[in-house]
Every structure is written in C-alpha cells, then in structure tokens.
DOKOLKE-517807 format. One record per residue: x, y, z of N, C-alpha, C in turn; residue in one letter. Coordinates in steps of 0.2 Angstrom, whole numbers, plus 2048, in hexadecimal, padded with zeros to 3 digits. Layout:
! DOKOLKE-517807
XYZXYZXYZa ...
//
This chain:
! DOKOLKE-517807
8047FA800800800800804806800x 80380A7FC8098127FB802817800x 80881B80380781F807804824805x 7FB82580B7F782880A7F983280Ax 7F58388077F783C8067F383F80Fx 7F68448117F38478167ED84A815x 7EA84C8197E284F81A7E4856817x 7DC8578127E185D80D7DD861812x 7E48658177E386A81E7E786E817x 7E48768167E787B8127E887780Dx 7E58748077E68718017EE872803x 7F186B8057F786A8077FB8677FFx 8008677FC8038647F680685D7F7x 8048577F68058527F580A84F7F0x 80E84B7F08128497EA8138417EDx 81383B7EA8168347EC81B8367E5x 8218367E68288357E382C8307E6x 8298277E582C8227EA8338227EBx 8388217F18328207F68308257FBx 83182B7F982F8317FC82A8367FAx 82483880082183D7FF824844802x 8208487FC8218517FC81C8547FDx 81A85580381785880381685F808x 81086280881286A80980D871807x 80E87680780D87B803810880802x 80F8827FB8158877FB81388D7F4x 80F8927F780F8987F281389E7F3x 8188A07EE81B8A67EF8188AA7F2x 81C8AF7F981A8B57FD8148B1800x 8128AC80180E8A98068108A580Cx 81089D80B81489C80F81789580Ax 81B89080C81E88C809823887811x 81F88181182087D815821877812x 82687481082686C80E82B86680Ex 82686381182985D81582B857812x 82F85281483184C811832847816x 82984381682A83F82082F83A820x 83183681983783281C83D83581Fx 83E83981D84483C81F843843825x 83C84282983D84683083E84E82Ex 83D84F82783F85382783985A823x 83A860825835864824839869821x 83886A81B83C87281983987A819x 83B87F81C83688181E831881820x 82E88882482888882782488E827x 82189082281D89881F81A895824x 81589082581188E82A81288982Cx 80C88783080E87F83580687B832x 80587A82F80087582D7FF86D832x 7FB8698357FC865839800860834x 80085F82F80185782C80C85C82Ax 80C86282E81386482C816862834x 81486183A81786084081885A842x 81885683E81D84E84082384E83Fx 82985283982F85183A83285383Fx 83885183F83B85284883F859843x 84285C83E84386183B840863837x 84386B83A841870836845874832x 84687382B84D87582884C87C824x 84E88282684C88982585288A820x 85088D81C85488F815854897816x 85089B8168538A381984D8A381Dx 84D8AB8208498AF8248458B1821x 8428B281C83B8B58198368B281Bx 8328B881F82B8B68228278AF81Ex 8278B081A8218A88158268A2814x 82E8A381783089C81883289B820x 83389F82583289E82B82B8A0830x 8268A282E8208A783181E8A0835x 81E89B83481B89683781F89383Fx 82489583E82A89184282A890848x 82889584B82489485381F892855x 81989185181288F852816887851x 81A88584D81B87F84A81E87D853x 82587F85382687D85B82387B860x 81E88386181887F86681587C865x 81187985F80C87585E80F86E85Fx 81686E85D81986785E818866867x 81986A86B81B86987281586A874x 80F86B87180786C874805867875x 80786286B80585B86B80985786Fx 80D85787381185287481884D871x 81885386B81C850868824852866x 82485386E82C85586E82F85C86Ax 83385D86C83886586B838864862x 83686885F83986985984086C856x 84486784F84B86985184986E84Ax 84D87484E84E87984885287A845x 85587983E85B87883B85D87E838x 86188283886288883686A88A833x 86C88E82D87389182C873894832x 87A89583187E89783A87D89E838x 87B8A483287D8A98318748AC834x 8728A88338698AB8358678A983Dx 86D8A584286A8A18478688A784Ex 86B8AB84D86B8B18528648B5853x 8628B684B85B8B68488548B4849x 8588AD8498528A684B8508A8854x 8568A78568568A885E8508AD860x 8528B085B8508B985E8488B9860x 8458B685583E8B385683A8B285Bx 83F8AA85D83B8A886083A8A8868x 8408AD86983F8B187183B8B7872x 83A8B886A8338BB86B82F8BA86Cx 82B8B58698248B086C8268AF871x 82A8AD87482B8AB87D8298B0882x 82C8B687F8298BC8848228BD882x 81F8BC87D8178BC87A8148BC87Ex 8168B387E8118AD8818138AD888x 8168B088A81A8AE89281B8A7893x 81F8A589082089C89082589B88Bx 82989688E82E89288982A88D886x 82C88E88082A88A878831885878x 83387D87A83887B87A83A87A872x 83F87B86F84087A86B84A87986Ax 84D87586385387486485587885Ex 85B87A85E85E87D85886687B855x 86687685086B87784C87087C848x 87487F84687688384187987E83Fx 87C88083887E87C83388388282Dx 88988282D88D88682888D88181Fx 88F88381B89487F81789687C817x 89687581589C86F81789A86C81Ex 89486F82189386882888D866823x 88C86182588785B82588485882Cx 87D85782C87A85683287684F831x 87884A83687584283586D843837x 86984283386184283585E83B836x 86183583385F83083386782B831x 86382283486A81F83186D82282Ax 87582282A875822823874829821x 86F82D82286C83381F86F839823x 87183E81F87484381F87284A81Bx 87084F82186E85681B87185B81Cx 87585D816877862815878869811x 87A86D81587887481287C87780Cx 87A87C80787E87E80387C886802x 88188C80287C89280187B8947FBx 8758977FB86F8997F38728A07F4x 8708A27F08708AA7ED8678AE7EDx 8658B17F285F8B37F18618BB7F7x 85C8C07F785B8C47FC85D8C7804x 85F8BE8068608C180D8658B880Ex 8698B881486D8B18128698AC812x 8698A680D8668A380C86A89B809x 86789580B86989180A865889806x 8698878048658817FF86687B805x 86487580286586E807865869802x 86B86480386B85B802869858807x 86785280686584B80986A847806x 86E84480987483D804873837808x 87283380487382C80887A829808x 87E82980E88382580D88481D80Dx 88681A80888881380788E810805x 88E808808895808806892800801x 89A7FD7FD8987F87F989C7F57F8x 89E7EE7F98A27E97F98A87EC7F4x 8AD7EB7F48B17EC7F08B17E87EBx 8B37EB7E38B27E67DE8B77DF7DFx 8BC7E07E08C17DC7E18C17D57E7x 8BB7D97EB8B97D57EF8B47CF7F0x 8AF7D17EA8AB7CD7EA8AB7C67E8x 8A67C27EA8A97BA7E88AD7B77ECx 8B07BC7F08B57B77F78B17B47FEx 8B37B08018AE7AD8048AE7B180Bx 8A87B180F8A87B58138AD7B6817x 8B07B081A8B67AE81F8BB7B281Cx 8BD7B48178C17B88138C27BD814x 8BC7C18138B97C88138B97C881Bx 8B87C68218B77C68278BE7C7828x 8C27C38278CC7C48278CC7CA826x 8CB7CC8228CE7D481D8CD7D8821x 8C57DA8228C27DE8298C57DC82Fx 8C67D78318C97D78398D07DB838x 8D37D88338D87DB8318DB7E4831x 8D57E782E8D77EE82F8D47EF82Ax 8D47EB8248D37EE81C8CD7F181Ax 8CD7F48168C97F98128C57F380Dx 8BF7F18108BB7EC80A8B87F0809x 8B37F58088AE7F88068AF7FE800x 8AD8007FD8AC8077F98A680D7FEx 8A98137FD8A28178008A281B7FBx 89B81C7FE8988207F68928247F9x 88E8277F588B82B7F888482B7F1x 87E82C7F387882C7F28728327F0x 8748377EE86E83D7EF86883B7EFx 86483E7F585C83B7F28598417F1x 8598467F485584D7F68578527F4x 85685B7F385B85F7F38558637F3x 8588697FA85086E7F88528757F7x 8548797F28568807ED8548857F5x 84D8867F884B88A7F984B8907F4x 84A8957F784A89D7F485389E7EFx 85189F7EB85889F7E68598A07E1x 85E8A87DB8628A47D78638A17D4x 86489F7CF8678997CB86E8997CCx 8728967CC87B8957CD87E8907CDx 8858907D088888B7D08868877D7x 8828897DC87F8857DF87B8817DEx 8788827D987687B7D78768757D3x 87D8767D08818707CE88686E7D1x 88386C7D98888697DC8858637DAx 88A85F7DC8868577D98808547DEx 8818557E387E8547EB8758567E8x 87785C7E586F85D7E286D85C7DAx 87185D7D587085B7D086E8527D0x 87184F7D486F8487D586A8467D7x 8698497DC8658477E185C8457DEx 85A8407DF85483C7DE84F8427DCx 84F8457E084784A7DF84B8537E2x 84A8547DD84D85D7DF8458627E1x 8468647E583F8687E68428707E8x 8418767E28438797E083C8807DFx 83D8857E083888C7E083988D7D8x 8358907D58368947CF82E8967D0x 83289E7D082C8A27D38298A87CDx 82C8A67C782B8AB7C182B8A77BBx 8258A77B68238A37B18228A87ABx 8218AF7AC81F8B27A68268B57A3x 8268B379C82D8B579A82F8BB79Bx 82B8C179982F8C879B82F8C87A3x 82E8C27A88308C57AC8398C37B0x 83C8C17AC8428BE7AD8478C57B3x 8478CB7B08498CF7B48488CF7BCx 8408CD7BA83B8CD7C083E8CB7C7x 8418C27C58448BD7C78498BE7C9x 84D8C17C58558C37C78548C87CCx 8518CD7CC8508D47D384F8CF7DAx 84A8CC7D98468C87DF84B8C27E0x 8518C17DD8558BB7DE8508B57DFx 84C8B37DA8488AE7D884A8AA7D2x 8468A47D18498A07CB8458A37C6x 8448A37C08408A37BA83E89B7B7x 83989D7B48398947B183C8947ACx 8428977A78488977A284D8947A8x 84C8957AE8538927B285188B7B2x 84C88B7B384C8837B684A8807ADx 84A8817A78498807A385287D7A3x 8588817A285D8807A286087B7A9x 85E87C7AD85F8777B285E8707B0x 85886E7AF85486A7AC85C8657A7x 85C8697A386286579F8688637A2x 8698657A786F85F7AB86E85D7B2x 86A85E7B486785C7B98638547BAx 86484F7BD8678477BF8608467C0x 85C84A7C38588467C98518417C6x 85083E7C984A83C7C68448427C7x 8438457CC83B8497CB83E8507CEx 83A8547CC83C85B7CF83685F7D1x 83685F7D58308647D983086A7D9x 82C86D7D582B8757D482887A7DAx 82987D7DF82587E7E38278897E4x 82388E7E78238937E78218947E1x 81D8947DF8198987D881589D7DDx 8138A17D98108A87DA8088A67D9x 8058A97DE7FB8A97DA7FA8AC7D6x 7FF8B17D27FD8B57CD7FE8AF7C7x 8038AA7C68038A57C27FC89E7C2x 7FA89E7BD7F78957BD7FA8907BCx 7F888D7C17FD8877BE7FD8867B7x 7F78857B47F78817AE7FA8877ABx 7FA88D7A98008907A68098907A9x 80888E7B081088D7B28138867B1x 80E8807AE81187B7A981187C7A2x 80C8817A080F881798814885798x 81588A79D81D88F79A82188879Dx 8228867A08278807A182887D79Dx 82387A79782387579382787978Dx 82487F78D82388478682C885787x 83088578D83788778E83B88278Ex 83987B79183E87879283D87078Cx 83787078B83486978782F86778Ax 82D86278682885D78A82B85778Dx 83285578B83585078D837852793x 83C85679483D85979A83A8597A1x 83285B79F83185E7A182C85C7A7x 82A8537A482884E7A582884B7AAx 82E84D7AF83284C7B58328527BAx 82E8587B882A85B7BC82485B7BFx 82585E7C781F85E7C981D8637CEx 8168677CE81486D7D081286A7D5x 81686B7DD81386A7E380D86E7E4x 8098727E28038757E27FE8717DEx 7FD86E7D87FB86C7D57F78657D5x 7F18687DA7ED8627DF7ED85C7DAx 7E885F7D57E385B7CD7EA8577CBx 7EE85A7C97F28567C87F784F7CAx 7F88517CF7FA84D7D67F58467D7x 7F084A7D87EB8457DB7E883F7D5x 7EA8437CF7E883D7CB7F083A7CCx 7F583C7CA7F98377CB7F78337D1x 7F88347D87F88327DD7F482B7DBx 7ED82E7DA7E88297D97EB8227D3x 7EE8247CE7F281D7C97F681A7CEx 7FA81B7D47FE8187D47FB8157DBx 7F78187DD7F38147E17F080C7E1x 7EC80D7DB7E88077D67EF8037D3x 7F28067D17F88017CE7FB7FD7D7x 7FD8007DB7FD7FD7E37F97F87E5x 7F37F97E17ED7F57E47EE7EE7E1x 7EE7F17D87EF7EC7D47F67E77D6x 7FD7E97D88017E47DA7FF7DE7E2x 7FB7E47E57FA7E17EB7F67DC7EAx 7F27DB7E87EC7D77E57F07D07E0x 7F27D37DC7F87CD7D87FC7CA7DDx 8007CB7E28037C97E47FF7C57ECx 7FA7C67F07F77C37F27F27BE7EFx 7F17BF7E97F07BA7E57F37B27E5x 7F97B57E68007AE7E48017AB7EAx 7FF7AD7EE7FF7AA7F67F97A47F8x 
//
C-alpha cells in the first residue's frame, strides 16, 4: 500500500516521488512549508499546517517572513501536542536572528516555547538519520540565504573482493584492511529562495533523486523582474533542466498572479515537452491527485496479484 496524502488542511501539495513524499505549501510572498516525512525533515516554515509538525526538523533557508512566519507557532504546537522540542536548523549567519524571534514570543506569551537549535556553515553536514546526512550550501538571494542536500552514505564490497569466501574477507577486516568502497547517494536538494549559479551544479544537487526548487517568474518580459528580486525565471530552470541528473524536480514558490496551467505551458514552451515531463507543480492539486490516484490502483493492482499467488 503507497502512502496515504494528508488531510487537505489549507489545500496542502501532495507529491508520491517513491519512495518519498513532498509535501507542503508553497505560494510566493505567502507562506512556503515543505516537508519530506521519511527524512524528519521539514524545509521551511511560512506556516505550521498540522500534517507540517511531525518532523523532528525544521530546516530554514533565509529570514523572509513567508519562509520563517510559521516558526514559533510550529515549536509550540510541537510541545502543546506532546511531541517534544522542535529542532531548528539554521545557517550560523542568521542564528542570532532566530534567537532574537523567538525570545520574542517568549516575552509575548510569558512562557518558554522549548525548542533546539542547530547552526550549520559550509562544509558541515548534519546526521538526521542512519546513513543520512543534510547539508547546507549558500544561494544568492536578498538577505543570507541558503540551499540543502540530503546524501546517503554507502559503502560496497570491493571489486577485487568479491567471490572470496567469507572467512577471507573476515581475515582482511580483522586485519585492518580497507574492504569496502564509500560512496555517496543524493536523494534530495532544496534551492529555497535563489539565483541561478554555480550553486547549483554542485553534484550533491544536480544528482540528487528529486530537486525541489522555487521559480517564481514565468512571463518572459519578466526575466529582469527575477533578477532584481534574486528569484529564478522559468528560462533558468529551462537551462538547468539540461544538465541536471535528477529524476523529478519539484517546482514550488510560484506567484497567484501566475496559473498553473499557463506556468506549465511557459515551461513546456522554454524548456520542451521531454524535459519537462520530470516536472512537478507542488501546487497543482488536479494534477497530483490524478497521478496519485494511478499509482494507487496500480498498488492495488500488484497487491491483489501477488496475494493471489499465495
């Protein structure tokens, strides 16, 4: 059975990109919350939606009210429900900031709102899960601002090694030796608020399984627009598009002055239809939800085959 979508609290945006869900919401200058429950983790928080309060983080990409406004209601409601301290993840250059907020709601409220706080520079990496690792890279936007990978690290028998018998390979390792290869896995990457650049042809996100990226201007004279506002254009992610690894890319920060269905034809009309095919409007319920719904019946259809054979 594939993982049911949340109750639509604020027509919330749904994605199954197996084997992870995206979900969230996210309109330019509103608010922009979106989560990824295997991974604990929550990117931003313009608000707190219930179905946004189960990750143990909270990973802030900048200070702008419609990606942090939610931050503190987010902490308390964690500690109202019962469900422990929320950890706040944050660049080290914004952390003073964060502080400052949420000492404010504590003189509001007259009460402490428990909460934890990470910072994170360039070049640390933070373990969120076995194996899993998220880390930070800085975007180009407004105010200091930062991007995020998820990596899997893995390791693999050496070539040279395989075929030996266990007892063999067991020698070597007691030994001291180097059996394995490590390597490393992108699954995730989230742009937040950004420029186009060379930060995002780090491999960490070019590779990465599902990239979930803002592009907040679709009308061609508005390309200037984009550049003042340090936003993306959909001509960037058309050109991204072309060397960019991932299997799905989530478009998310569109504007209400945009319709969707006009912000996939300038997508189609910029980048192709092949391309473009591996896009997906986290706004975009109708569309969503029929997917969602195929891949449900197809779930149905293996489960049923294969209880069959039993």
């Amino acid at each position: 059975m594939i993982p049911r979508p949340p109750p639509r609290e604020g027509s919330l945006g749904f994605l199954y990109l197996p084997p992870f869900r995206v979900q969230g919401f996210s309109v330019a200058g509103e608010a922009t919350t979106i989560s990824i429950p295997e991974m604990d983790v929550c990117f931003d928080m313009g608000k707190a939606p219930r179905a946004q309060l189960a990750p143990k983080y909270c990973v802030l990409s900048h200070g702008h009210m419609d990606h942090i406004g939610g931050l503190a209601y987010w902490c308390s409601q964690r500690n109202f429900q019962g469900m422990g301290p929320g950890t706040i993840v944050c660049d080290k250059r914004i952390e003073d900031d964060v502080r400052t907020m949420m000492n404010g709601f504590h003189k509001l409220e007259r009460q402490q709102t428990p909460y934890e706080l990470i910072t994170l520079e360039e070049g640390d990496e933070l373990q969120i899960k076995n194996n899993i690792y998220l880390r930070p890279f800085h975007t180009e936007h407004t105010c200091p601002s930062s991007g995020y990978s998820i990596v899997e690290k893995r390791t693999k028998l050496k070539p040279e090694l395989v075929g030996l018998p266990q007892e063999k390979i067991k020698e070597l390792r007691q030994r001291g030796d180097e059996i394995v290869n490590h390597f490393e896995v992108p699954l995730i990457a989230y742009t937040g608020d950004t420029l186009p650049g060379p930060h995002l042809l780090r491999d960490d996100v070019m590779n990465a399984q599902i990239i979930i990226t803002e592009c907040t201007f679709f009308e061609k004279d508005h390309k200037a627009r984009a550049k003042t506002g340090m936003h993306m254009h959909v001509s960037d992610i058309a050109e991204w598009l072309k060397v960019a690894q991932c299997e799905h890319m989530v478009i998310c920060h569109v504007s209400r002055r945009t319709h969707l269905g006009q912000a996939r034809k300038a997508l189609v009309d910029t980048a192709g239809k092949e391309l473009s095919e591996k896009v997906h409007f986290l706004m975009d319920h109708r569309t969503n939800r029929e997917r969602y719904d195929i891949q449900a019946e197809e779930s149905a259809r293996i489960e049923a085959e294969l209880a069959s054979r039993d």
